[in-house]
DRENBA-391321 format. One record per residue (C-alpha): x, y, z; residue number from 1. Coordinates in steps of 0.001 Angstrom, whole numbers, always signed. Example, Ala and Ser with C-alpha at 12.3 -4.5 7.8 and 13.67 -1.06 7.14 Angstrom:
BEGIN
[atom [+12300,-4500,+7800],1];
[atom [+13670,-1060,+7140],2];
This chain:
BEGIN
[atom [-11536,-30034,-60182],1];
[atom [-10216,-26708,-58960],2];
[atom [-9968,-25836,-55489],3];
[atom [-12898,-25135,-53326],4];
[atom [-13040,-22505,-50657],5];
[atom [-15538,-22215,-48028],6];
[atom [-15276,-19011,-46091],7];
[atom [-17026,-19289,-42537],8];
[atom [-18137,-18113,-39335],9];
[atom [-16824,-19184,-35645],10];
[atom [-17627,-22571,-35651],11];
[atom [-19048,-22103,-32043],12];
[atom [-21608,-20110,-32919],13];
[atom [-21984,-19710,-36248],14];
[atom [-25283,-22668,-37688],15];
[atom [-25402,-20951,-40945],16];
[atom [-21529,-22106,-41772],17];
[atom [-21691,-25415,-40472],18];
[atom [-23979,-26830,-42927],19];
[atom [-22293,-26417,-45902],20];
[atom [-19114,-27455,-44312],21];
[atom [-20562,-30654,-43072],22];
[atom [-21875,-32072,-45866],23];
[atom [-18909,-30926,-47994],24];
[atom [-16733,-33048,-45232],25];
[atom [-19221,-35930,-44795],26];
[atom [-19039,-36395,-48792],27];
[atom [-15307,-36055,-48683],28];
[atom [-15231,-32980,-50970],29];
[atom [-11695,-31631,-50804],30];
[atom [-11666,-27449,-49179],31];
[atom [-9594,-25103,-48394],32];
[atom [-11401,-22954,-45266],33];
[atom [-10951,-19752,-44279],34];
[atom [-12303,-18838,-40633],35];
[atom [-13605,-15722,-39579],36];
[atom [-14392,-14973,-35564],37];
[atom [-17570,-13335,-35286],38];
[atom [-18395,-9880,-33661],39];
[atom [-14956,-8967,-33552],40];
[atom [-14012,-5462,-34641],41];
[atom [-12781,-6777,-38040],42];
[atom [-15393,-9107,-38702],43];
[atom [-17629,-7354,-41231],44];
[atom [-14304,-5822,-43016],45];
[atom [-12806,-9644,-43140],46];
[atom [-16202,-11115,-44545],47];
[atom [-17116,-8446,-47309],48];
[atom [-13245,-9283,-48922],49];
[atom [-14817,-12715,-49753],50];
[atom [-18998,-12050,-49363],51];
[atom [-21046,-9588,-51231],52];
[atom [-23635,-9815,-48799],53];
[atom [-21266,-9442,-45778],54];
[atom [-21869,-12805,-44578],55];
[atom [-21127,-16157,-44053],56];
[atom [-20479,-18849,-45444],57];
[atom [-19418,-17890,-48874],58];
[atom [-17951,-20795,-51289],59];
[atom [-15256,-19544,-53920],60];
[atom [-14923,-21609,-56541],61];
[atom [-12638,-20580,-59310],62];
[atom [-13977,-17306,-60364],63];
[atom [-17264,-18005,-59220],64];
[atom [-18755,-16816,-55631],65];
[atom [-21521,-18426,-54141],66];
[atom [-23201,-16973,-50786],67];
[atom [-25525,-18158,-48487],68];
[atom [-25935,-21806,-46957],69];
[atom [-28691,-23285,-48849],70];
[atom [-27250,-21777,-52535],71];
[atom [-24101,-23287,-51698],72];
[atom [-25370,-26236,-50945],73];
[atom [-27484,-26425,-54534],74];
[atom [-24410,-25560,-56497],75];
[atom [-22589,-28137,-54829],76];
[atom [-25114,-30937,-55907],77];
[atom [-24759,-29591,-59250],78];
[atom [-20650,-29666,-59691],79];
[atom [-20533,-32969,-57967],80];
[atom [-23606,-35108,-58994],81];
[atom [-22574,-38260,-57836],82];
[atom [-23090,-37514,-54600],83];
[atom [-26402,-38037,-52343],84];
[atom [-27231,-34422,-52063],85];
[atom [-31347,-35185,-52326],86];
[atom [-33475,-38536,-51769],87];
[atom [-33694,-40384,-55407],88];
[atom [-37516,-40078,-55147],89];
[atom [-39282,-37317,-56836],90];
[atom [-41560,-36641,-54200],91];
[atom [-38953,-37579,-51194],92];
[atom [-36780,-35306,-53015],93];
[atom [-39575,-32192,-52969],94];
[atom [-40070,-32961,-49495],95];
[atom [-36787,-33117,-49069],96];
[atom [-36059,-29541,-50553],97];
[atom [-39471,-27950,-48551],98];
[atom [-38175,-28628,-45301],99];
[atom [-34659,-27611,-45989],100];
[atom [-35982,-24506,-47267],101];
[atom [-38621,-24310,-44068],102];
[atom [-35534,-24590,-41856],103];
[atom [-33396,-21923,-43913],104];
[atom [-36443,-19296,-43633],105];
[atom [-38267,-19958,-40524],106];
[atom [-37913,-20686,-36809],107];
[atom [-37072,-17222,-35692],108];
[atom [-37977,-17903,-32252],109];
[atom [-35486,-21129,-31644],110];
[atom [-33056,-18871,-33229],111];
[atom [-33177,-15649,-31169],112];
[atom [-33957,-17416,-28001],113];
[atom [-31408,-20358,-28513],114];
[atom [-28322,-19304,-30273],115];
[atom [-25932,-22111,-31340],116];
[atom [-23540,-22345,-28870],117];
[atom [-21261,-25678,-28796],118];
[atom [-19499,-25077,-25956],119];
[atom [-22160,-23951,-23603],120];
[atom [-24747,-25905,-21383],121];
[atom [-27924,-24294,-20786],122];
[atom [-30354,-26217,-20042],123];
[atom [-33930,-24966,-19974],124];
[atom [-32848,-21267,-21071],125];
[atom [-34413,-19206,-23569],126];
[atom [-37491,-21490,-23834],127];
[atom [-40298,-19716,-23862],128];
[atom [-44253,-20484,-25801],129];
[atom [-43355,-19648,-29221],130];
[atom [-40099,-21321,-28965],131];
[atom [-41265,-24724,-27995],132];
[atom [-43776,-24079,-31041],133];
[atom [-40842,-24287,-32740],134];
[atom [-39634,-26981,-31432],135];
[atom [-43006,-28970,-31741],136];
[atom [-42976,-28126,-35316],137];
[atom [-39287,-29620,-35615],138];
[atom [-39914,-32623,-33684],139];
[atom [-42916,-33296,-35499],140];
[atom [-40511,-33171,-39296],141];
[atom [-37880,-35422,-37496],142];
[atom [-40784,-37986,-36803],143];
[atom [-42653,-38052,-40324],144];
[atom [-39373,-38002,-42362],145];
[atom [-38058,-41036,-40407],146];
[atom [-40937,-42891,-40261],147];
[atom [-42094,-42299,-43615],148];
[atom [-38410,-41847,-45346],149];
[atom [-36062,-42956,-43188],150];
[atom [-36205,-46764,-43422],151];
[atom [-32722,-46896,-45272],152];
[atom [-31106,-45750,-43303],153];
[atom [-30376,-43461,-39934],154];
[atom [-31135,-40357,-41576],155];
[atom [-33916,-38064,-42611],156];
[atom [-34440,-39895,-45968],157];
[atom [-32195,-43007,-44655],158];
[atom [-28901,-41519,-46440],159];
[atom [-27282,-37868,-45142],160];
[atom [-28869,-35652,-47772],161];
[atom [-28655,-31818,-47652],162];
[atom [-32240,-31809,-45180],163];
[atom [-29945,-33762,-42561],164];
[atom [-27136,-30619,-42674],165];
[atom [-30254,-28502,-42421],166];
[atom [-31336,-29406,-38983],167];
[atom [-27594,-30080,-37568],168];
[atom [-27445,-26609,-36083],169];
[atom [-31159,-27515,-34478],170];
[atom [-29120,-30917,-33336],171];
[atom [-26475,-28794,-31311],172];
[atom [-29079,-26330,-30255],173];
[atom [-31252,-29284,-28575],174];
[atom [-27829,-30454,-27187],175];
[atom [-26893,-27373,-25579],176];
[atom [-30338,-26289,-24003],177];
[atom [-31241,-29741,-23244],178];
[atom [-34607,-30173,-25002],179];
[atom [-36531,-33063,-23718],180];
[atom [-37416,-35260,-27204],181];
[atom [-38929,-38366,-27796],182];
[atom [-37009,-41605,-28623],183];
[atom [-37529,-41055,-32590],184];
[atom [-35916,-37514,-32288],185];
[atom [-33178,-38457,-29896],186];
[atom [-32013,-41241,-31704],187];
[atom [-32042,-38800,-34933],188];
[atom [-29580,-36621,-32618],189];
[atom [-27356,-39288,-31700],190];
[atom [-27087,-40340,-35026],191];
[atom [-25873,-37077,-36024],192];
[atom [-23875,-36330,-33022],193];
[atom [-22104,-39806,-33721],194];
[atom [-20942,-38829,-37141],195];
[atom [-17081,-38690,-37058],196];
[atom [-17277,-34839,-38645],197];
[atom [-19716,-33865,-36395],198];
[atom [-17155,-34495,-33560],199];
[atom [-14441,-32797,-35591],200];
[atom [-16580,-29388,-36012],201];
[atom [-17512,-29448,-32127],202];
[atom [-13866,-30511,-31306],203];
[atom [-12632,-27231,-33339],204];
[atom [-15654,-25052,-31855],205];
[atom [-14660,-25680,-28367],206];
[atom [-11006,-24238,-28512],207];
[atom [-11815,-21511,-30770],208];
[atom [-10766,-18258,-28675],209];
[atom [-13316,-15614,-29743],210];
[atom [-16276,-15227,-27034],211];
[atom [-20065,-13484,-27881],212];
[atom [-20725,-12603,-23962],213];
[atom [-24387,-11718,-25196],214];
């Protein structure tokens, strides 16, 4: 296999790049990784030598360039199919793919409101009506896919699947504003707080040198 490169954001702020990177790490999928601080005056000029879209992550792979968190993800399951990238099931597996896919496109309102931040601690800020909608409508995921899914395991669907490195960058967001959750979802974020690359991203995020004031 020829060497992988994942080109990505600040790892303090930047959700999109960590979930490609932590499932390629949790699998033990060999990388090379190439970090680029965001909103810095080079930023946009660094990321289009690697991105077509001018933005991260992009994964280089030979000749090939892949953009964009969940494609990257996809491509992955396909060049290394022994891995648990999706539940076994047919129908865990399209349930699976929805929510990952609900995450990637919706949830505007956590986003803008909450920004992943892994070094910061602000508890109650940014939430607002539509936001704890969101958050409802998370919480509410977390509790079917566990109950329903989970029973395997600690996970979404029991095993880390692509879904779990979905919802990590909700995981840090929860962490960082302190949302209140119910034992089913804070267990969920324990679980994925306790997972030795987990620690290793936040580790790296917190002595990182670039700042976003806003």
């Amino acid at each position: 296999m020829s060497e992988l490169i994942l080109v990505i954001g600040s790892k303090n702020y930047s959700s999109w790049s960590l979930r490609p990177w932590i499932i390629m790490k949790q699998f033990g999928i060999q990388f090379q990784e190439i970090c680029i601080p965001l909103k810095q005056s080079e930023t946009t000029n660094q990321i289009l030598q690697y991105s077509p879209s001018g933005k991260v992550p992009v994964l280089i792979h030979n000749s090939h360039i892949v953009w964009d968190s969940l494609a990257i993800c996809e491509y992955l399951a396909e060049v290394f199919p022994e891995q648990h990238w999706h539940p076994k099931n047919n129908v865990h597996r399209a349930i699976a793919r929805s929510i990952s896919a609900e995450m990637h496109s919706g949830f505007q309102n956590l986003r803008q409101n909450m920004p992943m931040n892994c070094r910061a601690k602000l508890p109650g800020q940014g939430l607002t009506l539509a936001v704890q909608k969101d958050i409802d409508r998370i919480i509410s995921i977390w509790q079917e896919c566990r109950q329903k899914f989970g029973i395997n395991g600690e996970f979404l669907f029991g095993k880390f699947t692509i879904a779990d490195a979905f919802f990590i960058p909700v995981v840090m967001r929860f962490v960082t504003y302190n949302v209140q959750l119910d034992n089913v979802s804070q267990n969920y974020v324990n679980t994925i707080l306790s997972l030795q690359v987990m620690q290793e991203w936040i580790a790296a995020a917190k002595v990182e040198a670039d700042i976003i004031p806003q």
